[in-house]
C-alpha positions as CSV (number, residue, x, y, z in Angstrom):
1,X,36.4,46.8,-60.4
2,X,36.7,43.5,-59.0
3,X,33.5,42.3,-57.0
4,X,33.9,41.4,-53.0
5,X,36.6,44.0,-52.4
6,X,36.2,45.8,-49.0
7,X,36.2,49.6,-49.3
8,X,35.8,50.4,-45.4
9,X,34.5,49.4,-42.4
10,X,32.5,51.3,-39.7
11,X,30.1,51.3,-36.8
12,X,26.7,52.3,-37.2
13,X,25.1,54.9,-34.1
14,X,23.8,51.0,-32.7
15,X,27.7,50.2,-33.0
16,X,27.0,47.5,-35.1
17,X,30.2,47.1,-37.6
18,X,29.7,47.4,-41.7
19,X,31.6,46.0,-44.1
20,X,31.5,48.6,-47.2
21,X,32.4,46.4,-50.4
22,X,31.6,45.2,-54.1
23,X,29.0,42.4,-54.1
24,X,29.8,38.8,-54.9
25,X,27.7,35.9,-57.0
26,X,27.9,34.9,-53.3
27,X,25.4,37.9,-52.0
28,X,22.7,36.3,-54.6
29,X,20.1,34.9,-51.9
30,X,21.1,37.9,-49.5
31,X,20.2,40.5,-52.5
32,X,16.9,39.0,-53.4
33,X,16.2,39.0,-49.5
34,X,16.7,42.6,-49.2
35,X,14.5,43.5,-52.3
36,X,11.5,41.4,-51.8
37,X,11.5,42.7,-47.9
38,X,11.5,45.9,-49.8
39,X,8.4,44.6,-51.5
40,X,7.1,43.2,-48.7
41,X,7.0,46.4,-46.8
42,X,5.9,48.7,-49.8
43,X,8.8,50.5,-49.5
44,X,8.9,53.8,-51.6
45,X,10.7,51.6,-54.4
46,X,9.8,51.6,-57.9
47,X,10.0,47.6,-57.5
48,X,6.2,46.3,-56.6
49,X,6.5,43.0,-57.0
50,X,8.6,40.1,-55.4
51,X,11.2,38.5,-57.6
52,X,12.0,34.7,-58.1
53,X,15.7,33.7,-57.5
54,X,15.9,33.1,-61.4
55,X,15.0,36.9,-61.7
56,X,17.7,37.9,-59.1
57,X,20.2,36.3,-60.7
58,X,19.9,37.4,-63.9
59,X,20.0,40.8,-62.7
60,X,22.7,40.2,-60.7
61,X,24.9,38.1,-63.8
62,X,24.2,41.3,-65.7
63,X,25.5,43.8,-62.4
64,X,28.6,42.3,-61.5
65,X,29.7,41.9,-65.4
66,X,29.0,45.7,-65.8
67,X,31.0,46.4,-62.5
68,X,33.8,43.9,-63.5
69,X,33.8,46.0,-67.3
70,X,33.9,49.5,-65.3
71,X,30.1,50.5,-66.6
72,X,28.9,50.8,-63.2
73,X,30.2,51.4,-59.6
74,X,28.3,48.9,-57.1
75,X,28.3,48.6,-53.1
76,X,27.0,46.1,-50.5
77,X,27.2,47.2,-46.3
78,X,27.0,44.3,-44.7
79,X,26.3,43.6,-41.4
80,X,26.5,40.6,-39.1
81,X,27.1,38.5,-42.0
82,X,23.9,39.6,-44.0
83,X,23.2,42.7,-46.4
84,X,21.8,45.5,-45.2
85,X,21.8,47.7,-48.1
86,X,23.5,48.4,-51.8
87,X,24.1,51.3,-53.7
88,X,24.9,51.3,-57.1
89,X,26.2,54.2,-59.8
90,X,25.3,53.9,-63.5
91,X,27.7,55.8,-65.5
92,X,26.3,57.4,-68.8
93,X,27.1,56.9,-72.0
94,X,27.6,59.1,-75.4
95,X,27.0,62.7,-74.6
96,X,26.0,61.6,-70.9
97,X,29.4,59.7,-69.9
98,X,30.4,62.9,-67.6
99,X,27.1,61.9,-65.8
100,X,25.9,59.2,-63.4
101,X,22.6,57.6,-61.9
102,X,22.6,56.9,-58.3
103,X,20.0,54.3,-56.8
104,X,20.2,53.0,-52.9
105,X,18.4,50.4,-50.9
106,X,18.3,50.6,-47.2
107,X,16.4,47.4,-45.2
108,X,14.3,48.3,-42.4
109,X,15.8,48.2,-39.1
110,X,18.7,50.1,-40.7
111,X,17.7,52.6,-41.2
112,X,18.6,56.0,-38.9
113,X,21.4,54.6,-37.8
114,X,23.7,56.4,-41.0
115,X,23.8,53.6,-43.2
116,X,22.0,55.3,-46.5
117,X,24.6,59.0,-46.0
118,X,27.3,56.5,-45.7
119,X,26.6,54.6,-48.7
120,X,25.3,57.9,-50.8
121,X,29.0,59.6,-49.4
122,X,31.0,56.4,-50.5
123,X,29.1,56.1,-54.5
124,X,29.9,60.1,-54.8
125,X,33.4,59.5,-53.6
126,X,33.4,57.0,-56.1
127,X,31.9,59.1,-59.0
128,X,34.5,62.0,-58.1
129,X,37.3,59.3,-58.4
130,X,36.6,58.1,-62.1
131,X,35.9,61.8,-62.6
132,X,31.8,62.2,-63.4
133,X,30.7,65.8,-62.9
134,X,26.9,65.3,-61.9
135,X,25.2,62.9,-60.0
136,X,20.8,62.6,-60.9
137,X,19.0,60.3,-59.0
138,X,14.8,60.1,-58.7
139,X,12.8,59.8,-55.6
140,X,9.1,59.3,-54.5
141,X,8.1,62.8,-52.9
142,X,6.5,61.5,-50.0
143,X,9.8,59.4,-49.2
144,X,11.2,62.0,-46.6
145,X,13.8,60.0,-44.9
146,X,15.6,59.4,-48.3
147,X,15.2,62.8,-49.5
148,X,17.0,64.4,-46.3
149,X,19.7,61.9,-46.9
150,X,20.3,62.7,-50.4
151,X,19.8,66.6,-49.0
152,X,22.4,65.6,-46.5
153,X,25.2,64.9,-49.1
154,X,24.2,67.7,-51.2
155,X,21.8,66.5,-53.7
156,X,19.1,69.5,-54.5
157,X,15.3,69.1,-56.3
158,X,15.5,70.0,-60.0
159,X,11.9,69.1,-61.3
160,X,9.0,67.2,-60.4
161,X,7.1,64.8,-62.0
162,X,3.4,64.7,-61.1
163,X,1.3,61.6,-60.8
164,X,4.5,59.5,-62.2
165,X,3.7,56.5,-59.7
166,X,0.6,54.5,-58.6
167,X,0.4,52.7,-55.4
168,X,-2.3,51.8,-52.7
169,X,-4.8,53.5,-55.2
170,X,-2.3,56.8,-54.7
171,X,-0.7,59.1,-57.5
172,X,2.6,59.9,-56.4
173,X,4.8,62.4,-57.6
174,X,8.7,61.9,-58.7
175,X,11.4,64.4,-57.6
176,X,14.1,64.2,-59.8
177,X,17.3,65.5,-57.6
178,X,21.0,65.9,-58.8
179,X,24.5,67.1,-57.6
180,X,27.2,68.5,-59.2
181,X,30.5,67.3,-58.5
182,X,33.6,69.4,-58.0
């Protein structure tokens, strides 16, 4: 897919309008924003640590070649001219290429207002489309908000793993969720 094609618009509950589409070299500054605010906040990401622009765009060289090749399905909602969050869907490959990974990232102030079920509703949409049949995704277990969303669009748990993250001197265990797709 082509990167900075709109998929939708809507409002959000505070009736500010998204823009649903496929990021852009553009979005580069706007991307690393959203992460290292992640960061900042110690989100319930597995990221810890800030990342340099030279980090960012690497990564993001390396996403928008996959999307452009069809290896990976990748969203931006932006709003008011800035990102609010991305999505993205990494297909398998081999004996996995039915399946696909599902990550999200939601900046504060956001979130609540249906951004994240929007976001998770428009990657399995897009998963259905190019016909995957299950959707995994991992989760810190004390991150209620983003388990009720991924709850909300019909992901369930399917196995824990204990002590698989460390943070503010912490253990905290992985929920490993998935959905299968009709």
């Amino acid at each position: 897919m082509k990167s900075g094609i709109i998929l939708k618009t809507f409002s959000l509950k505070d009736g500010r309008r998204v823009v649903l589409r496929t990021p852009k070299w553009e979005d580069l500054d706007d991307l690393l924003e959203l992460i290292n605010s992640l960061v900042e906040e110690k989100a319930e990401v597995i990221v810890d640590e800030k990342l340099s622009r030279e980090q960012e765009a690497e990564w993001l060289s390396d996403m928008l070649l996959r999307l452009e090749k069809g290896q990976i399905f990748f969203l931006v909602a932006e709003v008011d001219g800035k990102l609010a969050a991305s999505s993205d869907l990494h297909v398998g490959k081999g004996s996995e290429k039915h399946a696909g990974a599902v990550g999200i990232a939601v900046k504060s102030g956001f979130r609540d207002l249906g951004l994240g079920t929007r976001l998770m509703r428009a990657i399995v949409k897009e998963a259905q489309k190019i016909g995957l049949k299950v959707l995994v995704l991992s989760v810190f277990a004390t991150n209620r908000r983003a388990i009720h969303v991924y709850e909300k669009v019909g992901f369930v748990q399917t196995g824990r793993v204990p002590k698989k993250h460390f943070r503010e001197g912490n253990y905290i265990d992985e929920i490993a969720m998935a959905k299968l797709l009709e």
